[in-house]
C-alpha positions as CSV (number, residue, x, y, z in Angstrom):
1,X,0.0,0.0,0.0
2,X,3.0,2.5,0.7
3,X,4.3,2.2,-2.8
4,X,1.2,2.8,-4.6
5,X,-1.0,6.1,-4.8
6,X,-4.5,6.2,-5.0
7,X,-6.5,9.3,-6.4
8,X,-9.2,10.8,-3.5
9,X,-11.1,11.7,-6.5
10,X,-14.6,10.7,-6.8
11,X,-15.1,9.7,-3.3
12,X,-18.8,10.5,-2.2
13,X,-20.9,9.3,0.3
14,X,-24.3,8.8,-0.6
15,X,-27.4,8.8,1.5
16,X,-28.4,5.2,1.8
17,X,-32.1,4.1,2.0
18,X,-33.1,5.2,5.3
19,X,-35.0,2.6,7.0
20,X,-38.3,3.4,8.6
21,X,-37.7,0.5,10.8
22,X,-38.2,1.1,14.7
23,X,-36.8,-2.5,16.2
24,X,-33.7,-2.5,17.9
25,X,-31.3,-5.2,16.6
26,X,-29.9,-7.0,19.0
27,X,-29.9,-8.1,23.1
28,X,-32.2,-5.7,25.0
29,X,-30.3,-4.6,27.9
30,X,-31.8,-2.6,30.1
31,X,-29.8,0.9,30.3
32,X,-29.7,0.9,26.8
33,X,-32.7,2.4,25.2
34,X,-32.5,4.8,28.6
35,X,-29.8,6.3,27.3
36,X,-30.6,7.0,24.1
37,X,-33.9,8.7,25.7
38,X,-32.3,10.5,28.1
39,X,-31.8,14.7,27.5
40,X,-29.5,15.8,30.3
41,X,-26.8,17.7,29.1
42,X,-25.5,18.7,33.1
43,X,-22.3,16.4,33.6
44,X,-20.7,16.1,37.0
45,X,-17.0,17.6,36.9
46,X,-16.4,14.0,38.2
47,X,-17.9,12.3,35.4
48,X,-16.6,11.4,31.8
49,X,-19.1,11.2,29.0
50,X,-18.6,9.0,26.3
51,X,-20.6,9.0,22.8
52,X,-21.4,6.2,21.1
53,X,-22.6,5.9,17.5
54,X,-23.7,2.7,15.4
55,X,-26.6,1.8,12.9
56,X,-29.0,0.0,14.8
57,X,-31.5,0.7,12.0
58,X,-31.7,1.4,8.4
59,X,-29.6,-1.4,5.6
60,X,-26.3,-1.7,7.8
61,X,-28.3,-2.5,11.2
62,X,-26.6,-5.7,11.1
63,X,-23.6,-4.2,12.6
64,X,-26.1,-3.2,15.7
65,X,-26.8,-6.3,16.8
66,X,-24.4,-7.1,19.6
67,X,-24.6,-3.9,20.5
68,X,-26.7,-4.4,23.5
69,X,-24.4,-6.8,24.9
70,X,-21.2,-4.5,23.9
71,X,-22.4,-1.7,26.0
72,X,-23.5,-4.1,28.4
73,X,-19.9,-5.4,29.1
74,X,-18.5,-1.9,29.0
75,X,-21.3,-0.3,31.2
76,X,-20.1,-2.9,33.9
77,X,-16.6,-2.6,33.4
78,X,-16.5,1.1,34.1
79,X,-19.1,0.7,37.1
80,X,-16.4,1.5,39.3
81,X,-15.1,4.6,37.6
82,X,-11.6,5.0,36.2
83,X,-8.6,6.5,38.9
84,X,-6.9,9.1,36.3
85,X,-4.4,11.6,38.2
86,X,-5.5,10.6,41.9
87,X,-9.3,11.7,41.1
88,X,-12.0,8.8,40.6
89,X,-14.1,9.8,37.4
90,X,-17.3,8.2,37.3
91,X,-17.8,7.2,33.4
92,X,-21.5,7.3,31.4
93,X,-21.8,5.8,28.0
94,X,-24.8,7.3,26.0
95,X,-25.2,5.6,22.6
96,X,-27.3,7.0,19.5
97,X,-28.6,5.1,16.4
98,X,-27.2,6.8,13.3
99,X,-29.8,4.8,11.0
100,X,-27.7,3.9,8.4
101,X,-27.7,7.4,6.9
102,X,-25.2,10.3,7.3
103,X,-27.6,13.1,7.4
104,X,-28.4,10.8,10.8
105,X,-25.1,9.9,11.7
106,X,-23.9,14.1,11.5
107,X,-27.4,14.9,13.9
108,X,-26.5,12.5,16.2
109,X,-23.1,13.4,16.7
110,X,-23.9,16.8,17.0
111,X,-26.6,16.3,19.4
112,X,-24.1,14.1,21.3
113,X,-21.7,17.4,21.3
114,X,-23.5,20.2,21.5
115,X,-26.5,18.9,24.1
116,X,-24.8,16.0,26.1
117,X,-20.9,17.4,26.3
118,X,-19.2,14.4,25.5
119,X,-15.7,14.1,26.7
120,X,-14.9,11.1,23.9
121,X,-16.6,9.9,20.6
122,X,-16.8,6.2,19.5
123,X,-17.9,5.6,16.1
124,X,-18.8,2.5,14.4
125,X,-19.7,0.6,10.9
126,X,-19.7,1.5,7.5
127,X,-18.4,5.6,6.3
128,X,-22.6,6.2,5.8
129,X,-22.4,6.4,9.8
130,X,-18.9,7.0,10.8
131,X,-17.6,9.7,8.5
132,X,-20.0,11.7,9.6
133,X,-19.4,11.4,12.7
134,X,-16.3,11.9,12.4
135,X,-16.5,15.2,10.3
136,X,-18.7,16.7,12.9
137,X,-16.1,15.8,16.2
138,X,-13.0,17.2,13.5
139,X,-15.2,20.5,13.3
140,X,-16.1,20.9,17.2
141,X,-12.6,19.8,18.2
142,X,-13.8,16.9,20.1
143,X,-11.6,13.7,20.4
144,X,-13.5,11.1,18.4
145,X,-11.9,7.0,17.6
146,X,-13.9,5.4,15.2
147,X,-13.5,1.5,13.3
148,X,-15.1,-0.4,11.1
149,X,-14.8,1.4,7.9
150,X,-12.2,0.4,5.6
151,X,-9.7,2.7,6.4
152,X,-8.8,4.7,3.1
153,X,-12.9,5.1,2.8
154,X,-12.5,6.9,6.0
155,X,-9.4,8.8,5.1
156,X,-9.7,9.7,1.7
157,X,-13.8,9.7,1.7
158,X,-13.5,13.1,3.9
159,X,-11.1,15.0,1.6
160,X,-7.8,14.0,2.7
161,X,-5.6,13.4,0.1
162,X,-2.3,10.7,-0.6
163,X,1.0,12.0,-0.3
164,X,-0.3,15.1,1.5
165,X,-0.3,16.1,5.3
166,X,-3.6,15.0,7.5
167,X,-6.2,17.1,7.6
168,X,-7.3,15.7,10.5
169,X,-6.5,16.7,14.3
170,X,-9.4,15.4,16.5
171,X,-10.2,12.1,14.8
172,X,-8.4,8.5,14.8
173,X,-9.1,5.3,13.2
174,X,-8.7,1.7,13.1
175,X,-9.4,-0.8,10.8
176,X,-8.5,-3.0,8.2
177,X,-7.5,-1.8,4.4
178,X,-6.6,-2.3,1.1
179,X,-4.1,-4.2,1.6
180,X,-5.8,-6.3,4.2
181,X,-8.1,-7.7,1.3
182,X,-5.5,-7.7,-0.9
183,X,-3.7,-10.0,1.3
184,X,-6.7,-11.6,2.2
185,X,-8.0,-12.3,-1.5
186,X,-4.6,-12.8,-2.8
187,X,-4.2,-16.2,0.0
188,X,-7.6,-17.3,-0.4
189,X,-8.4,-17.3,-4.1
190,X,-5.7,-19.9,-5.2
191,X,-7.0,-22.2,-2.9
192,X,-9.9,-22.8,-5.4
193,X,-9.1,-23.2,-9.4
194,X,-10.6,-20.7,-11.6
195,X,-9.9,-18.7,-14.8
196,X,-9.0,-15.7,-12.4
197,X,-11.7,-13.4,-14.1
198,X,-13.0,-11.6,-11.5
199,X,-16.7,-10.1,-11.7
200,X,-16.7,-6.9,-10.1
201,X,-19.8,-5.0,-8.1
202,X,-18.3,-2.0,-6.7
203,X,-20.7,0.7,-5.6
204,X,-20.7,4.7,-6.1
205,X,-20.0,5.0,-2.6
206,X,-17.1,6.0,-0.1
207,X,-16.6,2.2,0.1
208,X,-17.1,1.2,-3.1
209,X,-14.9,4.0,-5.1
210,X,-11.9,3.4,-2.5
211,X,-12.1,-0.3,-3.6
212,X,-12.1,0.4,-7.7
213,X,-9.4,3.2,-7.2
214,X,-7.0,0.9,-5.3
215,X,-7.8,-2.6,-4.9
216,X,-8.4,-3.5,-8.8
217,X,-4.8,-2.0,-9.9
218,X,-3.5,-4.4,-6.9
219,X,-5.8,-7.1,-8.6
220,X,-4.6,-6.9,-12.0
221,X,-0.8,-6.7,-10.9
222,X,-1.3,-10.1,-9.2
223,X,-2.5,-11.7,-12.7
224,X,-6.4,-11.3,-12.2
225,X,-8.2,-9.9,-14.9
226,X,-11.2,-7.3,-13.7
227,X,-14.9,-7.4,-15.4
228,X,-16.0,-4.2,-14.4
229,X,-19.5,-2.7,-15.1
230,X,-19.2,0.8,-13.9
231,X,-20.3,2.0,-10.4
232,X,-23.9,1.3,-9.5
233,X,-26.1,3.7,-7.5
234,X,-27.0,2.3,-3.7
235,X,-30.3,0.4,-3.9
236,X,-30.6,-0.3,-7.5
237,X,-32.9,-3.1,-8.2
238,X,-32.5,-4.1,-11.7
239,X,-28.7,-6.0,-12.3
240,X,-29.7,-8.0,-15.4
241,X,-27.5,-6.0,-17.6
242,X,-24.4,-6.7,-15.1
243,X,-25.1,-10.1,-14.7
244,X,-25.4,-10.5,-18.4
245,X,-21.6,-9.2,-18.6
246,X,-20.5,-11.7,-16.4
247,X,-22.1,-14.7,-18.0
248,X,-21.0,-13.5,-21.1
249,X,-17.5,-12.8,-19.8
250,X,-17.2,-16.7,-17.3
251,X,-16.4,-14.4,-14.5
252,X,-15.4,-17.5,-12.0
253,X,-14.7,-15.2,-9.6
254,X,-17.3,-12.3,-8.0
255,X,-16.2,-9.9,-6.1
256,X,-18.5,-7.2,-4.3
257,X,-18.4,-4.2,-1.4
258,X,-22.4,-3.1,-1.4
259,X,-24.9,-2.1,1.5
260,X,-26.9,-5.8,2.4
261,X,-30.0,-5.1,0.8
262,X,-28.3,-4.6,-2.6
263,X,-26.3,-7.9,-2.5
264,X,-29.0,-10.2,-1.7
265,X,-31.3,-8.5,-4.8
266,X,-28.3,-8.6,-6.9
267,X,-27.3,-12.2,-5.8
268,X,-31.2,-13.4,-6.1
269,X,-31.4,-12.3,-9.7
270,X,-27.9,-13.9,-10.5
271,X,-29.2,-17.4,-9.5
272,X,-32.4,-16.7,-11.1
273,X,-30.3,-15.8,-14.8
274,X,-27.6,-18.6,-14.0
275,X,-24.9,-16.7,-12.9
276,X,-24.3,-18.8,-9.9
277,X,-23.9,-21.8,-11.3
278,X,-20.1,-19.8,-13.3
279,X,-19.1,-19.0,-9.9
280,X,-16.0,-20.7,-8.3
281,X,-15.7,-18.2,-5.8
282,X,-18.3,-15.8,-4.4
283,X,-16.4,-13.0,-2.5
284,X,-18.3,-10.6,-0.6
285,X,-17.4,-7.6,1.9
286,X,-19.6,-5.1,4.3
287,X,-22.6,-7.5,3.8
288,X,-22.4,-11.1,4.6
289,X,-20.6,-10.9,7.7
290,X,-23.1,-11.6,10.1
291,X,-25.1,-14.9,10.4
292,X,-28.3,-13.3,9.9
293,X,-27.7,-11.6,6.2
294,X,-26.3,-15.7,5.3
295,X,-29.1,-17.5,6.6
296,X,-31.7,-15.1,5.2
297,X,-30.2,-15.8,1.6
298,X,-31.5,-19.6,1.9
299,X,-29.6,-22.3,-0.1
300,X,-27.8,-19.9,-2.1
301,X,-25.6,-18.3,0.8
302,X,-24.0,-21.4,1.8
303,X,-20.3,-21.1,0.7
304,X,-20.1,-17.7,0.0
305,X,-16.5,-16.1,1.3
306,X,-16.3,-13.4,3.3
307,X,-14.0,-11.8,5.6
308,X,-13.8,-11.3,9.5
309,X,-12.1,-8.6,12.1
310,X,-13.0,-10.9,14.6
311,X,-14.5,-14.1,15.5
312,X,-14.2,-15.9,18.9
313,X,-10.9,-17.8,18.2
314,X,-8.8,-15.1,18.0
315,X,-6.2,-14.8,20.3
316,X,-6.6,-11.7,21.7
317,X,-8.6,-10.0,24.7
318,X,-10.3,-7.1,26.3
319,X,-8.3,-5.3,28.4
320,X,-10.6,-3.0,29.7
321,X,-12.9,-6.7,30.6
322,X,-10.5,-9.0,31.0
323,X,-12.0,-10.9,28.8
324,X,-10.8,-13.6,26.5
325,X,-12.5,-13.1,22.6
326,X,-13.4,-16.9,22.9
327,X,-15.1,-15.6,26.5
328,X,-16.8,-12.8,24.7
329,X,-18.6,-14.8,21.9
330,X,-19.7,-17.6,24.3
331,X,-21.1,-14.8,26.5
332,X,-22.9,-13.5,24.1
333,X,-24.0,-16.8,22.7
334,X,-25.5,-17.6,25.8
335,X,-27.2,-14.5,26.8
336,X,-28.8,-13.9,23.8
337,X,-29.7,-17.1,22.0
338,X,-28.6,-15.9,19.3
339,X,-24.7,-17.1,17.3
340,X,-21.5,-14.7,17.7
341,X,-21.7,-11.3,15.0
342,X,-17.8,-10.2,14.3
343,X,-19.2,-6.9,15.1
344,X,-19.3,-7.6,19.0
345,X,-15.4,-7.6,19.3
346,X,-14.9,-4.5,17.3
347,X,-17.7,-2.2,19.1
348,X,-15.9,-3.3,22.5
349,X,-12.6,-2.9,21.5
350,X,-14.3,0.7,21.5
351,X,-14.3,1.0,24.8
352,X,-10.8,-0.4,25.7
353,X,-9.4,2.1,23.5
354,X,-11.5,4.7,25.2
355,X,-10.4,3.8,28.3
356,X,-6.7,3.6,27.9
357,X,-6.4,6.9,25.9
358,X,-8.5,8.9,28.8
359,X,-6.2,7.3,31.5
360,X,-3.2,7.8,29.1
361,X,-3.9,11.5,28.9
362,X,-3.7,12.0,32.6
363,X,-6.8,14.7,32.6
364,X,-9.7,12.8,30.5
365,X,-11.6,15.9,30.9
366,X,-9.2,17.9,28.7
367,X,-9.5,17.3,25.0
368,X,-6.5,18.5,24.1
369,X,-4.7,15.6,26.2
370,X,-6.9,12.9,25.1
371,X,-6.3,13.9,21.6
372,X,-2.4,13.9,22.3
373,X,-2.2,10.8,23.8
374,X,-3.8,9.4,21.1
375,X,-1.1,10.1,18.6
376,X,1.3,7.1,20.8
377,X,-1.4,5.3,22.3
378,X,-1.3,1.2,22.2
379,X,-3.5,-1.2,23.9
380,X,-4.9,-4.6,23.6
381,X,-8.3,-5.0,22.1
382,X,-10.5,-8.5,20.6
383,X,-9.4,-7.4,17.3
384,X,-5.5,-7.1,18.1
385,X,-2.6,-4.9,19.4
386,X,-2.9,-1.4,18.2
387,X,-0.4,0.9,18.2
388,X,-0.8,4.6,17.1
389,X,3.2,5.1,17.0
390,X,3.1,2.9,14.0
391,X,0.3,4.4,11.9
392,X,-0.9,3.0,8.6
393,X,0.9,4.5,5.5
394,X,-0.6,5.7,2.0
395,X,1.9,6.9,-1.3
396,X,5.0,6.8,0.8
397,X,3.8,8.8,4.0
398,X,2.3,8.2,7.0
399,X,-0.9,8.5,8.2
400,X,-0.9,9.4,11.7
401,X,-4.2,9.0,12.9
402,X,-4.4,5.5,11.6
403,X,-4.0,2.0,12.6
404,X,-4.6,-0.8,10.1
405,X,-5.7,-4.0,11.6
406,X,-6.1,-7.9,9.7
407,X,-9.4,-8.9,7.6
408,X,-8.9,-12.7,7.4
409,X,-10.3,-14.9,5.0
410,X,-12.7,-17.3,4.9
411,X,-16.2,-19.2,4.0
412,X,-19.6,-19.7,5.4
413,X,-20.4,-23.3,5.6
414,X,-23.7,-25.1,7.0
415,X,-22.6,-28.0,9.2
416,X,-19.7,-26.4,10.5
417,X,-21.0,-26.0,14.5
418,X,-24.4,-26.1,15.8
419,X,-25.5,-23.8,14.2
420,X,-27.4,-23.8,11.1
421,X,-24.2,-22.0,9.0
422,X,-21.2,-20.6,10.2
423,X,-18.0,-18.9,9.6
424,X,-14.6,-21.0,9.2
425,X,-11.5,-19.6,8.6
426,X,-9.0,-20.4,5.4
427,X,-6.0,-18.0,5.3
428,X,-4.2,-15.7,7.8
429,X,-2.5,-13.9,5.6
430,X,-3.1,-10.3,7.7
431,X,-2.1,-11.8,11.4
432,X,-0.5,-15.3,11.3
433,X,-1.8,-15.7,15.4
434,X,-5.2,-16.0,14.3
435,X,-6.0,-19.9,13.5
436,X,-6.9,-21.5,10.4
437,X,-9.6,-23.8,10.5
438,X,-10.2,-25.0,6.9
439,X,-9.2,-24.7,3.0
440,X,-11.9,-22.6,0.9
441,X,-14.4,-25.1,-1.1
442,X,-15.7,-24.2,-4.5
443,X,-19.2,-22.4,-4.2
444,X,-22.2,-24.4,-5.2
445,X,-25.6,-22.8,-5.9
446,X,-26.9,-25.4,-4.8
């Protein structure tokens, strides 16, 4: 990634659908829907006020649904307070839905601001909720640390541009990249024979025009050859003309970034038109990685590959918790009912970054010290070792406010655990701790 530039031109984010949806995804927990409806704004000078912001609603509510138990885990960790300085800070978490839409995401996080005080924004899933976000704490000057958004779509998507200084001062991000799926696809796709002709669905979004401008040059240098259509808009319905192409083209390979709605029309109406039954290899990315969005595609979603940021055999733990990730998915597992979501280590790993930045600053009520201590921080999370002194880099220069982390390869499979389809892991090309479980298995559309 260093040695290649990327242009920031192009880069939008788009309104998605917004969802007119009310349910809350996820474990009720009580305290949870309190704080979203509470409208104090006085804060104790003893007390530290963190934002959170997720879609719980709208096309990317997936990523909501551990939030319950997330804030749950974090809500009883900082029970006691944190000791910062000799002073005992009491610590209150109040989370907003962004719906899935940035207009949403940008009231939220200025609500959060400007009516509640926060001391500390977290932000997470997809750039249609966390640029925003972020672009509102980077105008108010308030510490925000956001994940969960491939992190040149977050860099680049809000103007900054390669080669150049960051524009950013307040805001700080981790996540996996380009070269994390570069990595990842470039382990995984061998495993399976194919024509490499890669069928590619890449949307007019933040996401989707990061992906085309740097991942398909890194593609084609490997030997792959890319069947492009042309950006689509967000909730398009009709993909008969870019199904045709593929067909027409034996795309063994398909390759996609879209919001989940999208994917399972587009994937529907490829089975229907025969598409499915070219594909070796069905590779998707931000939908797909939760149980739910698999299982709700039927027969067709069984060995589809996908990646993960987390999954309960990683080898890493909360430090603010204590917990192992292996303890945090069978925790959820069990006090839910319902089967581990990747999302739940990365919204908690949240919360242990909060909390060792704001005791790393020595004065969590100052910005200006959170924000500084940000720039060295490092601390153990579910998703890894992050460290800020060792930022991601883009065209040759580094980006200080960023941290890349792994995306690890792999495939859903039914009869893999008892559950009715589930995750397994085939490469570690990103973070050679992390186990492999399996080799990837042709898809069948069975």
């Amino acid at each position: 990634m260093s040695e290649k530039k990327h242009s920031a031109r192009g880069l939008t984010r788009r309104e998605m659908l917004k969802s007119t949806g009310l349910v809350l995804g996820g474990l009720a927990v009580p305290g949870v829907l309190e704080s979203c409806l509470t409208s104090t704004s006085s804060t104790p000078s003893g007390t530290i006020k963190i934002g959170f912001i997720s879609p719980v609603t709208g096309p990317a509510s997936g990523f909501g649904e551990p939030d319950g138990y997330a804030l749950k885990l974090a809500r009883d960790a900082f029970q006691k307070g944190l000791s910062i300085g000799g002073t005992n800070y009491s610590v209150e978490i109040v989370n907003r839905d962004g719906q899935s839409t940035p207009s949403v995401g940008a009231q939220m996080a200025n609500d959060l601001i400007q009516t509640q005080k926060v001391d500390l924004m977290l932000a997470t899933s997809t750039p249609e909720t966390v640029n925003p976000v972020s672009d509102a704490c980077e105008a108010a000057n308030v510490p925000c640390i956001s994940t969960v958004v491939p992190w040149e779509a977050w860099y680049l998507g809000r103007g900054a541009k390669p080669g150049q200084p960051s524009p950013f001062k307040w805001t700080f991000h981790y996540c996996f990249g380009v070269e994390q799926f570069f990595l990842a696809y470039t382990h995984l796709w061998p495993q399976v024979t194919t024509n490499k002709k890669v069928g590619v669905m890449w949307p007019n979004d933040a996401d989707g025009n990061a992906i085309r401008g740097a991942l398909g040059p890194l593609l084609k240098g490997a030997g792959y050859t890319i069947v492009d259509p042309g950006p689509y808009e967000d909730g398009t319905n009709d993909y008969t003309a870019q199904i045709q192409k593929f067909i027409q083209q034996d795309c063994q390979i398909f390759n996609t970034f879209p919001i989940p709605p999208d994917f399972a029309t587009f994937w529907r109406q490829a089975a229907q038109q025969g598409y499915t039954k070219h594909v070796k290899i069905g590779q998707i990315a931000k939908t797909g990685l939760f149980p739910s969005q698999v299982t709700a595609l039927g027969a067709i979603g069984n060995g589809l590959a996908s990646g993960v940021y987390w999954a309960p055999t990683w080898p890493y733990k909360s430090s603010l918790t204590g917990m192992t990730s292996k303890q945090i998915g069978d925790g959820y597992e069990s006090a839910s009912g319902k089967q581990w979501n990747q999302q739940l280590g990365a919204s908690l790993s949240l919360f242990d970054v909060a909390a060792a930045v704001l005791s790393a600053s020595g004065a969590p009520k100052d910005k200006t010290k959170v924000r500084d201590a940000m720039k060295t921080l490092k601390v153990e999370t579910p998703v890894g070792n992050l460290d800020w002194s060792k930022p991601a880099s883009l065209a040759g220069a580094a980006v200080p406010n960023v941290v890349s982390t792994p995306i690890i390869g792999g495939q859903w499979k039914s009869g893999a655990s008892k559950w009715p389809i589930d995750f397994v892991i085939c490469e570690n090309a990103a973070d050679a701790n992390v186990p492999v479980a399996s080799q990837l298995k042709p898809y069948s559309a069975g």
